[in-house]
C-alpha positions as CSV (number, residue, x, y, z in Angstrom):
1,X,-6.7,112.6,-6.5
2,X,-4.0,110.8,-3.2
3,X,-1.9,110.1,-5.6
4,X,-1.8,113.1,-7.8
5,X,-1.3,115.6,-4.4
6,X,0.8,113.3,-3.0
7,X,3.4,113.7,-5.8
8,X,3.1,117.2,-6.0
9,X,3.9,117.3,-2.6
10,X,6.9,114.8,-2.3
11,X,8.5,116.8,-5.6
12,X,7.8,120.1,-3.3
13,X,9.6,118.3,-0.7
14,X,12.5,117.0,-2.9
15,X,13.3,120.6,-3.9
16,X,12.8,122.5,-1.3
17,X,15.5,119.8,0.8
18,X,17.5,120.6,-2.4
19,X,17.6,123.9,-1.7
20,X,18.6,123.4,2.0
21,X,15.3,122.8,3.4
22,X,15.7,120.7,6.7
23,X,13.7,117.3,6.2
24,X,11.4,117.7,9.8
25,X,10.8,121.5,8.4
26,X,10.1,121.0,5.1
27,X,7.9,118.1,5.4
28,X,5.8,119.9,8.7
29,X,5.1,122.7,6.4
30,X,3.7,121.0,3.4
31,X,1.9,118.4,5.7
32,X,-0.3,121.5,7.1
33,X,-0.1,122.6,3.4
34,X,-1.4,119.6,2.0
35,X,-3.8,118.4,5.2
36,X,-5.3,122.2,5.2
37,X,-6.3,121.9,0.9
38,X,-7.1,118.4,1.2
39,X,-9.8,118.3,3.4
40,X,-12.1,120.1,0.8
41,X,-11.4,117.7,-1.9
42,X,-11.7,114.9,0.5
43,X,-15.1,116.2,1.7
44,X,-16.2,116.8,-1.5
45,X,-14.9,114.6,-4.1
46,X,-13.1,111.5,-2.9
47,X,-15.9,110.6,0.3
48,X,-18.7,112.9,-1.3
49,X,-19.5,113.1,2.4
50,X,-22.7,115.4,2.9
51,X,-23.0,115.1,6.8
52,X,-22.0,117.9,9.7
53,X,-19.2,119.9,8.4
54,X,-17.8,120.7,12.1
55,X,-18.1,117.2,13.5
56,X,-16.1,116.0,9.7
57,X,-13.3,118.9,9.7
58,X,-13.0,118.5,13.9
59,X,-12.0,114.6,13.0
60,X,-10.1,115.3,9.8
61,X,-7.8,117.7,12.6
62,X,-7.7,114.8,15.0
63,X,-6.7,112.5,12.0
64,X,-3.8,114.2,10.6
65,X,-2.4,115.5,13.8
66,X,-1.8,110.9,14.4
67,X,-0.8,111.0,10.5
68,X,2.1,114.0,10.9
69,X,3.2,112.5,14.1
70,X,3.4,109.0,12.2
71,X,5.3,111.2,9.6
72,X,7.9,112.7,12.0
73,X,8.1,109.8,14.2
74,X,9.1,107.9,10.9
75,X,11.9,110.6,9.8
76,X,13.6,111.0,13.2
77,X,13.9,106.9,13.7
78,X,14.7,106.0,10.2
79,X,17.2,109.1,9.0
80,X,18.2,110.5,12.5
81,X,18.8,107.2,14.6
82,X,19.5,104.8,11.9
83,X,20.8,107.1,9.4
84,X,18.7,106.1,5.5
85,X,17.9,108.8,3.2
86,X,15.8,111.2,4.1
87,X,14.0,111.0,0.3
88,X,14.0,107.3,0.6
89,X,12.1,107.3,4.0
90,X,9.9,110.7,2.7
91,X,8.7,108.5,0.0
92,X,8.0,105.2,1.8
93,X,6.1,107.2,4.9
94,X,3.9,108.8,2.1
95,X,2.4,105.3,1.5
96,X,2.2,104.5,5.2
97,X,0.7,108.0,6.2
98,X,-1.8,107.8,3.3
99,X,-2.8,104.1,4.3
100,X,-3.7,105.5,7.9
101,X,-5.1,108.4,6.3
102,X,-7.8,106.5,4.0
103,X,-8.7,104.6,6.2
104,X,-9.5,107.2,9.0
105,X,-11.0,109.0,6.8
106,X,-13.4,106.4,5.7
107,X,-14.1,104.6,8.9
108,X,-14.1,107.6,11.4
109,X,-14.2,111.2,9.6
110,X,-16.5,110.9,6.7
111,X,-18.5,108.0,7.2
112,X,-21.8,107.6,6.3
113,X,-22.6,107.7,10.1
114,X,-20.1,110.8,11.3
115,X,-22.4,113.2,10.6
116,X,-25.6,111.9,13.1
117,X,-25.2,112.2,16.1
């Protein structure tokens, strides 16, 4: 499922910057495109996580507000300051952001344990 949205989303980003999308825009928008549909499928399918729905989608916020920070901090360093390609560094802070991602997700948002309290 990661891997299928998260190539939908990189191809939305490539061409949508094609078409004269800035990088920071284009990738804030589908990141609260992408965080905002995920978190259902997450729940549902990839964590099957049955526990309280406002303590899960309250962390999932938390967790991708770090992840899109990671995400810009990663753009404006490696394309603004030391000048790569912004669809080089798009692609590689995909993998980093979804490696923080999973495991956030599994250790802090849809544990088994999240939910009792």
């Amino acid at each position: 499922m990661g891997i299928v949205s998260n190539g939908a989303g990189y191809l939305a980003y490539l061409l949508i910057t094609h078409l004269g999308g800035t990088p920071k825009t284009t990738m804030s928008a589908l990141y609260v495109i992408g965080a905002t549909i995920g978190f259902f499928g997450n729940r549902n399918v990839t964590f099957s996580h049955s526990g309280s729905y406002l303590r899960s989608a309250s962390r999932y916020v938390l967790i991708h507000t770090i992840g899109y920070f990671i995400n810009l901090t990663i753009l404006l360093v490696c394309v603004d300051k030391l000048g790569y390609p912004h669809q080089l560094v798009q692609a590689v802070s995909i993998f980093a952001v979804a490696a923080f991602l999973f495991t956030a997700f599994k250790l802090f948002v849809f544990s088994s344990t999240s939910g009792k309290r």
